[in-house]
C-alpha positions in Angstrom: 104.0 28.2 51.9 101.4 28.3 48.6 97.9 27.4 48.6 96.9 25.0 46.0 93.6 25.0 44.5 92.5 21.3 43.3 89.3 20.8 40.8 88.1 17.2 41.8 85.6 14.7 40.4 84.2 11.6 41.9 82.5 8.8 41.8 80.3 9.3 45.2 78.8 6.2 45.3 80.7 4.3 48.1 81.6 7.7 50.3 79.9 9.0 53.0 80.2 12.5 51.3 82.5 14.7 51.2 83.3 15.9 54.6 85.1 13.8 57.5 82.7 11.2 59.2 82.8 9.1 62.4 81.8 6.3 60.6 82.7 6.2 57.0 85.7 7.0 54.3 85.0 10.2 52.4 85.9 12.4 50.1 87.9 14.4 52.0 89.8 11.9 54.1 90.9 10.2 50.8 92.3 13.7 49.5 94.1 14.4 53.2 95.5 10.8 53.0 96.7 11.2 49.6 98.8 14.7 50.0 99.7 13.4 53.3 101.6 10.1 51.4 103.0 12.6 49.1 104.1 15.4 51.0 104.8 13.9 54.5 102.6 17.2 56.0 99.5 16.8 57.8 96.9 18.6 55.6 93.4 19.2 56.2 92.0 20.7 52.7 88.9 22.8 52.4 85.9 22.6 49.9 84.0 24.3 48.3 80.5 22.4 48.0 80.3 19.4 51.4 78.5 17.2 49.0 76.3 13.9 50.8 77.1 10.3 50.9 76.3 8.8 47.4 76.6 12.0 45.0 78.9 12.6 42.4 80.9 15.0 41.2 82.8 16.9 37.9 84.3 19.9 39.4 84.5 19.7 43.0 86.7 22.3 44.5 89.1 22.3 47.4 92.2 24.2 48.6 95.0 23.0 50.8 98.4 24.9 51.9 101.9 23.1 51.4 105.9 23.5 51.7 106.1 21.1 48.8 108.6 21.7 46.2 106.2 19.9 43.5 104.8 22.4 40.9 101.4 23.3 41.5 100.8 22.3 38.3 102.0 18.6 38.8 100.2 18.1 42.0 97.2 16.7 40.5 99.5 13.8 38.6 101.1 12.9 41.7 97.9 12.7 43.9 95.8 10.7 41.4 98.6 8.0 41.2 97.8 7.9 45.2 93.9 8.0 44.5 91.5 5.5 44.0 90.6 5.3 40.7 86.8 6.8 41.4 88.3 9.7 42.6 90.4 11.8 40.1 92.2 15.4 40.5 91.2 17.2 37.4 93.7 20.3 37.5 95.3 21.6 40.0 97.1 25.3 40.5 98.4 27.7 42.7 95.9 30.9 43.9 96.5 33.5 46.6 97.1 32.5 49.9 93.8 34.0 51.1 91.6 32.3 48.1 88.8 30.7 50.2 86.5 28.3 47.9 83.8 28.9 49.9 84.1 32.9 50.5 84.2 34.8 47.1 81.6 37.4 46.2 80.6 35.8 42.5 80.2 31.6 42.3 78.1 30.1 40.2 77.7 26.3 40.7 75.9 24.3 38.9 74.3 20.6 38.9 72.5 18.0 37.6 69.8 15.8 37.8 69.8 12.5 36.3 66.9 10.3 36.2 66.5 7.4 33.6 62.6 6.7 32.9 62.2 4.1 31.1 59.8 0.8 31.4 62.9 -1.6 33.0 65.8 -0.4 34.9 69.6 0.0 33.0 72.1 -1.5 35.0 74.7 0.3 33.6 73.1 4.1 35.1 71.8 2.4 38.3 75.4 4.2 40.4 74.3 7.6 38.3 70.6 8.3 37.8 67.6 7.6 40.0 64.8 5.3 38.1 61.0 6.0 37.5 59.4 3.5 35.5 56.3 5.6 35.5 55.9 8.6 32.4 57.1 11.8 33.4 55.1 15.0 31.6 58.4 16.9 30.5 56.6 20.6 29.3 54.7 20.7 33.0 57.8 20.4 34.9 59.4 23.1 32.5 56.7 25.1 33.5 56.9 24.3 37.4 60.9 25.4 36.9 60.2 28.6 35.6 58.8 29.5 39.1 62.0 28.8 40.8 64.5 31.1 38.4 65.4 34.1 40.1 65.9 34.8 43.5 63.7 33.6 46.5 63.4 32.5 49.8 64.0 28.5 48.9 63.0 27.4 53.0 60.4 25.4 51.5 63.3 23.5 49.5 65.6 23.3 52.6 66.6 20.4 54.5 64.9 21.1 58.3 68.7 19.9 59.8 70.0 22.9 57.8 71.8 25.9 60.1 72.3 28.5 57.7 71.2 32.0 58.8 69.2 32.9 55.2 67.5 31.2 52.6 67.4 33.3 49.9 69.5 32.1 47.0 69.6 33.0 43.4 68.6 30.0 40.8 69.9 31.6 37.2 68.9 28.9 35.0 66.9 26.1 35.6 66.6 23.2 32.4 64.9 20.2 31.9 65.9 18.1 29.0 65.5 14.7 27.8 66.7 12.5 25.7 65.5 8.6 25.1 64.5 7.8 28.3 67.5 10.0 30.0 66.2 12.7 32.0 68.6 15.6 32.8 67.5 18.4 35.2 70.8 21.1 35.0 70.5 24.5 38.0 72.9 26.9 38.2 72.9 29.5 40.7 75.4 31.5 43.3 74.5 28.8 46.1 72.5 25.9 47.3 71.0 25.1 50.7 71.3 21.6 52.2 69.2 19.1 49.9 68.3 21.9 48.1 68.8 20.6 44.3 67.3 16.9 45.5 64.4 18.5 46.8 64.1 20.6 43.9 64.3 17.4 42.1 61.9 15.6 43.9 58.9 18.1 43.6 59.4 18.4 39.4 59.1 15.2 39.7 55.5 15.2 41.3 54.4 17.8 38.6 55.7 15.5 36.0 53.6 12.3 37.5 50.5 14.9 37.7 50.1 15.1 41.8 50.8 18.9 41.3 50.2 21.4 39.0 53.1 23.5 37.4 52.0 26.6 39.6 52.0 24.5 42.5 56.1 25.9 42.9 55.0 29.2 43.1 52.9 28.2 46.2 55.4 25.9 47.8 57.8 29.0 47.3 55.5 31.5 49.2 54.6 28.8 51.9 58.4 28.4 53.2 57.6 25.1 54.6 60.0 22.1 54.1 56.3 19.8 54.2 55.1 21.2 51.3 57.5 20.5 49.1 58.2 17.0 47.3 60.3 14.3 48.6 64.1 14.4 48.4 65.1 12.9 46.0 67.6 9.6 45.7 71.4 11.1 45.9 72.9 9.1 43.5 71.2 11.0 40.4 73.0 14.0 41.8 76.2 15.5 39.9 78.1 18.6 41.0 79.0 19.3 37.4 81.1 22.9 38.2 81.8 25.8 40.0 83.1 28.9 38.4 84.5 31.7 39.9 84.6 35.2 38.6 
């Protein structure tokens, strides 16, 4: 038996996220399908970040254990040719047989923002950035950010449906850049509560439009209530852009 590790990327716009659902095809059911068809075992794999219905992804990670004979390597050639094409095996490798993707003591994910702010919409980034036709003021969300870097308790920046025991999380770089009228906001930290980066997202947003001040985060922070924060934002300007581990 080995334990394959699998770095995926996806389109997310026509999933229901990543995890299994009632009612929609997912990420994961299309990756259990596809080793099923090649291996004829039964697989269930395991991820690393259960992203929601209409976010992307680079470097998705997920595990699965297998009898195959196939290289470890290979694996990721053989599942994309059973794969649609908006969902793509990067690399794929053997790791210990107790490697959990989840359960390591140093991760550091990252993601990213994407919003396009221009006067009229671009079709071709409507799947992969939200749009605000109103101007954003770039330097007052930078300063807004810097309140969030480092650790805190992010329960103000926390879906209310989420069931984790703590909220404290470390954010180790937060950016803001832009370029044209493509707005990229990049976080990197050891782990993200439900909604987290979209809510994030959502309330530099409101210091850019001028409805808060930068130090406005530092209150939100203290407060640890979901209401004062900004709005989620739209999932599709979401990317899971990587996830190292080391």
């Amino acid at each position: 038996m080995k334990r394959i590790r699998l770095t995926v990327a996806y389109d997310g716009t026509d999933y229901c996220g990543w995890q299994i659902q009632p009612n929609g095809i997912t990420i994961e059911e299309m990756l259990n399908r596809a080793i099923r068809n090649l291996t004829g075992e039964e697989i269930r794999v395991i991820g690393a970040s259960r992203t929601d219905s209409g976010v992307h992804a680079l470097g998705n990670v997920a595990v699965f254990d297998t009898e195959s004979a196939i290289p470890p390597e290979r694996m990721s050639y053989a599942l994309n040719q059973r794969l649609p094409g908006d969902i793509v095996v990067v690399r794929s490798e053997e790791v210990a047989p107790d490697w959990h993707p989840r359960y390591q003591d140093h991760i550091r994910k990252t993601y990213e923002y994407h919003i396009y702010n221009g006067e009229a919409p671009n079709p071709l980034r409507k799947r992969y950035s939200a749009y605000l036709s109103y101007p954003l003021d770039i330097e007052r969300m930078r300063e807004g950010a810097a309140y969030l870097v480092g650790e805190h308790d992010f329960a103000s920046f926390c879906c209310v449906r989420s069931q984790v025991e703590h909220t404290v999380r470390t954010i180790e770089e937060l950016t803001i850049t832009r370029e044209g009228p493509e707005i990229v906001i990049r976080v990197s930290g050891n782990g993200f509560l439900y909604n987290m980066v979209r809510i994030i997202a959502g309330t530099l947003i409101r210091v850019g439009r001028g409805f808060y001040g930068p130090e406005k985060l530092k209150e939100i922070l203290e407060e640890k209530k979901r209401t004062n924060a900004g709005v989620t934002a739209p999932p599709e300007g979401l990317v899971l852009t990587e996830i190292l581990y080391f």
